[in-house]
N, C-alpha and C positions, 0 to 999 in steps of 0.2 A: 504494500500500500504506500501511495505517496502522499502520504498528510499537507503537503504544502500545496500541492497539483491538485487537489481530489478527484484523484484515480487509484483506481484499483487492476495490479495487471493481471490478469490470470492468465497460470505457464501449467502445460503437461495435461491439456484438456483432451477429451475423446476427440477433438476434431483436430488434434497436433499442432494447435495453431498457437499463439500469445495474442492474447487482445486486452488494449487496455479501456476500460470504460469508468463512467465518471463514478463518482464515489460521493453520494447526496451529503450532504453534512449532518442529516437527522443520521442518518444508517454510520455516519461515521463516529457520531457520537455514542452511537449504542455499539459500537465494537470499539471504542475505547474505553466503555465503561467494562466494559463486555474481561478485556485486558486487563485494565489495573485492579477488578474487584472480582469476576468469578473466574477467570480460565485459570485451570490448575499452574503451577507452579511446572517449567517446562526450561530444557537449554535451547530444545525444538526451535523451529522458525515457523512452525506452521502455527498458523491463526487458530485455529480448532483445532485443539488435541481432548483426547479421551477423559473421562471424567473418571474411567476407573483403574486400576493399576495397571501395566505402566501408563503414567501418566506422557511419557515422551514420543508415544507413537500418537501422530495425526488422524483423524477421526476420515474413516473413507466413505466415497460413496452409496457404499453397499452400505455401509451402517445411516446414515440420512436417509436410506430410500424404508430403512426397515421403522425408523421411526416415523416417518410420513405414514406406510401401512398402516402402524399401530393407532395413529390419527385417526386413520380415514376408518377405522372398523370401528374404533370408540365414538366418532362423529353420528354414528349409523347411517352416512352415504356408501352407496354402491363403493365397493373396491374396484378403483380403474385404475392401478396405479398411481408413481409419485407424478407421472407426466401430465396428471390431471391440474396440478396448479399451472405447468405451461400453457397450457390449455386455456386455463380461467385465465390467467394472466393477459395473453394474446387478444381473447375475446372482449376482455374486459379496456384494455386500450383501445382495440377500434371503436369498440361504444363509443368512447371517451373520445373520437374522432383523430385518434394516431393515423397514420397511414401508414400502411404492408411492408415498407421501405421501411418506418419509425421501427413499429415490431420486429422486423426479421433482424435489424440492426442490434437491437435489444436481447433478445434471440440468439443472437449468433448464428444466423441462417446465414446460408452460401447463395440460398433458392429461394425466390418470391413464394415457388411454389410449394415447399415445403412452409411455410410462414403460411399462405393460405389453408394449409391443414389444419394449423393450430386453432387460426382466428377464425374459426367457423362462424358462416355468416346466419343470419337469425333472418333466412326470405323471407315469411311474412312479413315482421316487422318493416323490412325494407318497403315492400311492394306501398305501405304507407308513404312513406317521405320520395320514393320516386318519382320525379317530373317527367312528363309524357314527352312521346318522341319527336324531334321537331318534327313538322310539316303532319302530324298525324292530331284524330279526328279530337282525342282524348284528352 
């Protein structure tokens, strides 16, 4: 994390890429709190390390995905997996009138069209706020 830049880079991701994206100053506040008052005592450099013995291994994917699970079965929503917040996440920005380009940047998408998975579009609702086509009767 670059505290003075507010970014954050992330290295050794599934898509083998490094990308750095901004780092809000609410979210960075709560991982500096996050730092000097709950994460365990560590030599580590990793931001999130384990909360249970040893405390110097970094907390992995598989372990966020399983606590997400344990979420979503105690919420009593359907289990669609962890990728169900990319989902809401996506969808929930274009509401908010992001555009596919804003998302898949956000995302870390390669592919508009993989970004249009996400952000699944809500057609009725649309067919409301659609303006008819020029030269047509409607």
């Amino acid at each position: 994390m670059d505290w003075q830049a507010g970014t954050v880079t992330l290295r050794a991701t599934k898509s083998r890429r490094q990308d750095v994206l901004p780092l809000p100053v609410e979210t960075g506040e709560v991982l500096a709190d996050y730092l000097m008052h709950e994460r365990p005592g560590s030599a580590g450099a990793a931001v999130f390390v384990r909360a249970l013995k040893p405390y110097d291994r970094p907390v992995t994917s598989t372990a966020v995905q399983k606590v997400i699970t344990r979420a979503l079965r105690r919420s009593g929503l359907p289990y669609s997996g962890s990728h169900v917040l990319r989902h809401t996440f996506a969808a929930d920005l274009l509401e908010r009138g992001s555009s596919l380009k804003e998302i898949a940047d956000l995302l870390r998408h390669r592919s508009l069209r993989t970004t249009q998975i996400y952000a699944k579009l809500d057609t009725p609702q649309l067919i409301g706020v659609a303006l008819p086509w020029p030269g047509s009767v409607s």
